[in-house]
C-alpha positions in Angstrom: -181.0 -34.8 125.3 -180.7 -38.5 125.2 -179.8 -39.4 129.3 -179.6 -42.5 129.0 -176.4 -42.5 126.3 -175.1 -39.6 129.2 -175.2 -41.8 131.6 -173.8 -44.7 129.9 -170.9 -42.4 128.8 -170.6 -41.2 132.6 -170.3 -45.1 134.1 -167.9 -45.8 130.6 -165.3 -42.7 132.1 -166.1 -43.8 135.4 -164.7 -47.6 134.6 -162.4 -46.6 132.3 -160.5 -44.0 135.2 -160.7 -46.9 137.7 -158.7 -49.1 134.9 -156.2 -46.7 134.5 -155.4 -45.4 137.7 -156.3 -48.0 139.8 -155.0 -50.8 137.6 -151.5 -49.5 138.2 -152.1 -49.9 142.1 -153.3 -53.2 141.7 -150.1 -54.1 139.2 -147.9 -52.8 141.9 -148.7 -55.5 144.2 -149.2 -58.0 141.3 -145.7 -56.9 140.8 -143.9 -56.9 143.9 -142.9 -60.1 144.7 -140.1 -59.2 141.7 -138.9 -56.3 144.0 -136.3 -57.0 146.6 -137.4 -57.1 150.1 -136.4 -54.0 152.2 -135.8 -50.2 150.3 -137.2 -51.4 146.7 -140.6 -52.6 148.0 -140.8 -50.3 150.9 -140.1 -47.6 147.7 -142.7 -49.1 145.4 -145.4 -49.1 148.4 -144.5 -45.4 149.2 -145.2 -44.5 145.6 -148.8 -45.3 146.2 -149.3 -43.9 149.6 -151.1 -40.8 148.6 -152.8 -42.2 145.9 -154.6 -45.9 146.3 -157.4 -44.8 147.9 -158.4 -42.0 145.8 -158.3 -44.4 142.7 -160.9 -46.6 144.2 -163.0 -43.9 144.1 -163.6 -44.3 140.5 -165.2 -47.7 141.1 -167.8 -46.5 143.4 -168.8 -43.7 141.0 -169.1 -46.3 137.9 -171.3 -48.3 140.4 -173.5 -45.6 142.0 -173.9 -44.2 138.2 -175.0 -48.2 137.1 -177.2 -48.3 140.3 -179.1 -45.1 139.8 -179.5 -45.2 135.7 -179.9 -48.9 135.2 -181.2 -50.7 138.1 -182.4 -53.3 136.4 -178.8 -54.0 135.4 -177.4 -53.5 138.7 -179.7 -55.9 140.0 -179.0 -58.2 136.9 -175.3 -58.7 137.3 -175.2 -58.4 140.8 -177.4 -61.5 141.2 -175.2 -63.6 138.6 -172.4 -62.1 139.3 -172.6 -61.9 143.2 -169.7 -64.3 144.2 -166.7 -62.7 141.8 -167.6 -59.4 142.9 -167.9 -59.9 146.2 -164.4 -61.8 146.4 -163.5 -58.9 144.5 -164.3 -56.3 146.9 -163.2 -58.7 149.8 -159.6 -58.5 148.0 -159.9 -55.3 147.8 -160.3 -54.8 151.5 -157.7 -56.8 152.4 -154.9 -55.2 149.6 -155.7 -51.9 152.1 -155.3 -53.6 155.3 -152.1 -54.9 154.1 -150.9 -51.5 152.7 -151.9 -49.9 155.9 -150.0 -52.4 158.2 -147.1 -52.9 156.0 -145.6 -50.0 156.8 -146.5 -50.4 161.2 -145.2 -53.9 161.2 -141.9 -55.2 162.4 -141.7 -58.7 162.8 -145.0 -59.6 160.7 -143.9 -57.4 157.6 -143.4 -60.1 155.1 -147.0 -61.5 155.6 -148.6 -58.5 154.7 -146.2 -57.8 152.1 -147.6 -61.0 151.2 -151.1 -60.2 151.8 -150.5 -56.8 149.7 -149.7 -59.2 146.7 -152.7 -61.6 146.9 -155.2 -59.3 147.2 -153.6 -57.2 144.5 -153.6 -60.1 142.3 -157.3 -61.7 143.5 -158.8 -57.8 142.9 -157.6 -58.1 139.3 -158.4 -61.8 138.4 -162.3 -61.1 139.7 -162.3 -58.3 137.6 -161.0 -60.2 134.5 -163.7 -62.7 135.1 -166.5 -60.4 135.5 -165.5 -59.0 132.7 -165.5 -62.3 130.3 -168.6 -63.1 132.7 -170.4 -60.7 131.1 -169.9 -60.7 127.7 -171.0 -64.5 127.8 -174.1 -63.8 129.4 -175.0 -60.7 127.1 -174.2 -62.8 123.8 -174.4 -66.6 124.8 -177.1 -66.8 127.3 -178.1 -70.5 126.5 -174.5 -71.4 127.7 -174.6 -68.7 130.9 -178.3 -69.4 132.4 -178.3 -68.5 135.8 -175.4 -67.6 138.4 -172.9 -69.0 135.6 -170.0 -67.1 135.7 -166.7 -69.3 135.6 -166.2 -70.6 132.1 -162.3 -70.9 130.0 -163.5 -67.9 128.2 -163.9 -65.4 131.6 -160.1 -67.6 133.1 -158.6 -66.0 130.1 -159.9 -62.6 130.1 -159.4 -62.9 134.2 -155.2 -63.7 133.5 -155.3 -61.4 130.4 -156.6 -58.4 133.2 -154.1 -59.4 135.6 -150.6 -59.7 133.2 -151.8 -55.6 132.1 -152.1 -54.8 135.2 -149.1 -56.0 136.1 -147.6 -54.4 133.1 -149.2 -51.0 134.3 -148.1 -51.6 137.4 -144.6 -52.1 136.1 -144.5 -49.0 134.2 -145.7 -46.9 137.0 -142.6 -48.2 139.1 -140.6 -47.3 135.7 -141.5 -44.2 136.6 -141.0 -43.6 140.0 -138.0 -45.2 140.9 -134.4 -45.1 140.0 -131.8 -47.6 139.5 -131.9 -51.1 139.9 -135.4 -51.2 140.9 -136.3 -49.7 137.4 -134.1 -51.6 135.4 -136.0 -54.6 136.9 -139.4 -53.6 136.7 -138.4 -52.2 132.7 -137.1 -56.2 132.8 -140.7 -57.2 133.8 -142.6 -54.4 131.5 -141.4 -56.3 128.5 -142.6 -60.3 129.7 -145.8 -58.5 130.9 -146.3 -56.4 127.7 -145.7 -60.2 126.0 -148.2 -61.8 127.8 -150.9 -59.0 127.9 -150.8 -59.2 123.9 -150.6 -63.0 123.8 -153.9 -62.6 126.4 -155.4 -60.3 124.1 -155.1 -61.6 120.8 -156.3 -65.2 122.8 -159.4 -63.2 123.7 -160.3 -61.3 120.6 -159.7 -64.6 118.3 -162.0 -66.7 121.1 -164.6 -64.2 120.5 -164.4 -64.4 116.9 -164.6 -67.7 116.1 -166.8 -68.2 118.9 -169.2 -64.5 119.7 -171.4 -65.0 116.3 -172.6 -61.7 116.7 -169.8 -59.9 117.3 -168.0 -61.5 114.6 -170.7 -60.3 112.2 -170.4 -56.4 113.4 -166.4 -56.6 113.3 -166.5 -58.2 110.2 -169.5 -56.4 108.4 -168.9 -53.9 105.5 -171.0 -51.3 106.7 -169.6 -51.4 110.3 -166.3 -53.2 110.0 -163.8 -50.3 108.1 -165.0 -48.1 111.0 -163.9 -50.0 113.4 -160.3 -50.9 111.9 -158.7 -48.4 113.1 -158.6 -49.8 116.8 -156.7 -52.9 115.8 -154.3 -50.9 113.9 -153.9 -48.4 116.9 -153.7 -51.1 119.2 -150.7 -52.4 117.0 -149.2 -49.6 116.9 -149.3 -48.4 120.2 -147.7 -51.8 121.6 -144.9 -51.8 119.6 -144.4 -47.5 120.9 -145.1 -49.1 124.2 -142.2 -51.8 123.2 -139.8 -48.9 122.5 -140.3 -47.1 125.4 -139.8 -49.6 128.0 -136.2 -50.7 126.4 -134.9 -47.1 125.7 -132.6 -45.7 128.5 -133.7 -43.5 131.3 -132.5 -39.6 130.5 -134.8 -37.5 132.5 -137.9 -37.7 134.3 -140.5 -36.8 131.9 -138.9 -40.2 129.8 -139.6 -42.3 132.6 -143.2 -41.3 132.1 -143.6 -42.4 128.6 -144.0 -46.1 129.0 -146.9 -46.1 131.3 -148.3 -43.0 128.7 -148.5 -45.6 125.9 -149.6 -48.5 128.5 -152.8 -46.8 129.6 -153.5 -45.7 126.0 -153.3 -50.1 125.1 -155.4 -50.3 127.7 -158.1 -47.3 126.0 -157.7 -48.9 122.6 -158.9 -52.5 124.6 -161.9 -50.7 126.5 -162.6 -49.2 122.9 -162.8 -52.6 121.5 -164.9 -54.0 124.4 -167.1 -51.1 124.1 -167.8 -51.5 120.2 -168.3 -54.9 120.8 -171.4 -54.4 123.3 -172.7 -51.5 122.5 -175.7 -50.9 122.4 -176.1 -54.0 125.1 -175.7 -53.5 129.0 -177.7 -56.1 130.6 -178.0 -60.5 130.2 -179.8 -61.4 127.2 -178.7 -58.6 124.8 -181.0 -56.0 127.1 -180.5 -52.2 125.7 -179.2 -49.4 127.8 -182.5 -47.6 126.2 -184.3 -50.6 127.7 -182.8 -50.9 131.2 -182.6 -46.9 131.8 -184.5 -45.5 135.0 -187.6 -42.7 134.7 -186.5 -39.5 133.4 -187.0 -37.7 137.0 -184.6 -40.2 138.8 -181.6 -39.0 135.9 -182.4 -35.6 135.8 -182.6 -35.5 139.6 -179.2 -37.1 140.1 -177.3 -35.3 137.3 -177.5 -31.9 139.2 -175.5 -34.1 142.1 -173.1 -35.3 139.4 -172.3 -31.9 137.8 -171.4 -30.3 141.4 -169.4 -33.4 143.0 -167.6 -34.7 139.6 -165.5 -31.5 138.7 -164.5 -31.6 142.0 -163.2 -35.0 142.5 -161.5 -34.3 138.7 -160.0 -31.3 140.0 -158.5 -33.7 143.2 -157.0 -36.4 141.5 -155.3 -33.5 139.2 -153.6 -31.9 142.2 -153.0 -34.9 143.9 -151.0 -36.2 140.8 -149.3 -33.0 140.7 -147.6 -32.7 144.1 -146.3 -36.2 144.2 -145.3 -36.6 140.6 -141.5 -36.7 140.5 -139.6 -39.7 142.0 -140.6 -41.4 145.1 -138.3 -41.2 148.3 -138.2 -42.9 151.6 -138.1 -39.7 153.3 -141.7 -39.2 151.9 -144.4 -38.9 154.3 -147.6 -41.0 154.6 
């Protein structure tokens, strides 16, 4: 059994679950300021109560799985990338402070409502960068040398990041709310679907024209028709997405179709990413294969992995489950 491509699938889920899930936290706050003060931001804060925190649990396990598989990676990124992601986590800090006091404070509510949005919105614009960050480091090293991280390419992909988000975020509040707080936030769904698309087709051209090597893979005739399909999906899943947000509310399991097809744009995008760096993980077009740890290390870890994982699965299942119909301000936290 090839470890290394388990482990690199493992920290891939890992990412991918922290996207989803907590991508829609983050859009929440990224969100908010749309939201009137009083019941329809105290409503969309509730809706995350019991949730936010497990999310973020999916970050830590796509970085202990990159620490104890590739530490030559970790040690990589987190070197060059050190100042984006520790202003990440900083943000990320504070977007729970805020949440936690938000809902204790009287007379100093609207600065950590405002907190709640900043940190929200920092979280996501690190990630973005770190994102763009690394593809420029992996194929254009003679332009990234060193603790180079902050280039137009990485901006973009850091606003792209933050507008899906925002859309997720929207559609999550699609889901759990009622009335006038959902027609707005099906309002904002739309301009953030717009500019999510208008950030992605910015970054895909950009790395086209401007990625040699990606270009040849995505363009190739032996590699190229197997990849069409994700453009085409992604296509179609927008303009489903696009439908959903403008057709009428008739029952709960409807409200949940927007953010169904928002988090499957967001696959076919991690999909993309992924078949553009593959097999590369590390700066300098370094292999998984190259940067993976001894044998022992993986095999020891995996038996932790196999016991904890199911379990934290089995968690977020059940904690979807009990609070997935509408939220309420009678809810406890």
């Amino acid at each position: 059994m090839d470890l290394a491509l388990v482990y690199l699938l493992l920290m891939a889920v890992g990412i991918l679950f922290y996207v989803l899930l907590d991508g829609f936290s983050l859009g929440v706050g990224i969100v908010s300021p749309w939201l009137s003060k009083g019941e329809e931001k105290a409503l969309a804060l509730k809706s995350l109560s019991h949730l936010w925190d497990s999310n973020q649990t999916w970050l830590v396990f796509g970085g202990v799985v990159l620490f104890v598989a590739f530490p030559r990676v970790y040690a990589a990124w987190l070197s060059t990338l050190y100042l984006p992601v520790i202003l990440m986590l900083i943000a990320l800090i504070f977007r729970g402070v805020a949440f936690e006091f938000y809902f204790k404070a009287t007379t100093s509510r609207k600065w950590w409502d405002l907190s709640f949005t900043i940190g929200s919105s920092l979280a996501a614009l690190c990630q973005g960068i770190i994102v763009g960050a690394v593809v420029e480091h992996i194929y254009l090293p003679e332009q990234s040398t060193g603790d180079y991280w902050l280039s137009p390419f990485s901006v973009l992909t850091g606003l792209a990041l933050v507008s899906g988000y925002g859309l997720l975020g929207a559609c999550w509040l699609i889901r759990k709310c009622d009335n006038t707080a959902q027609q707005k936030m099906r309002w904002l769904a739309q301009r953030a679907l717009f500019l999510t698309l208008i950030g992605l087709a910015g970054v895909c051209f950009w790395v086209l024209f401007d990625f040699d090597a990606i270009a040849a893979r995505w363009l190739s005739p032996a590699v190229g028709p197997w990849l069409l399909p994700v453009p085409i999906l992604t296509l179609f899943v927008s303009y489903r997405l696009w439908r959903a947000i403008r057709m009428p509310s008739r029952n709960l399991s409807q409200d949940l179709v927007p953010l169904g097809w928002a988090m499957l744009l967001f696959v076919c995008a991690f999909i993309g990413l992924g078949a553009g760096l593959f097999p590369y993980i590390g700066p300098e077009r370094l292999t998984f294969w190259e940067a993976v740890a001894p044998d022992a290390s993986l095999t020891f870890s995996l038996f932790g992995i196999v016991l904890f994982l199911p379990m934290v699965i089995a968690y977020n299942i059940y904690n979807y489950r009990v609070f997935s119909g509408k939220t309420s301000l009678q809810d406890g936290y």
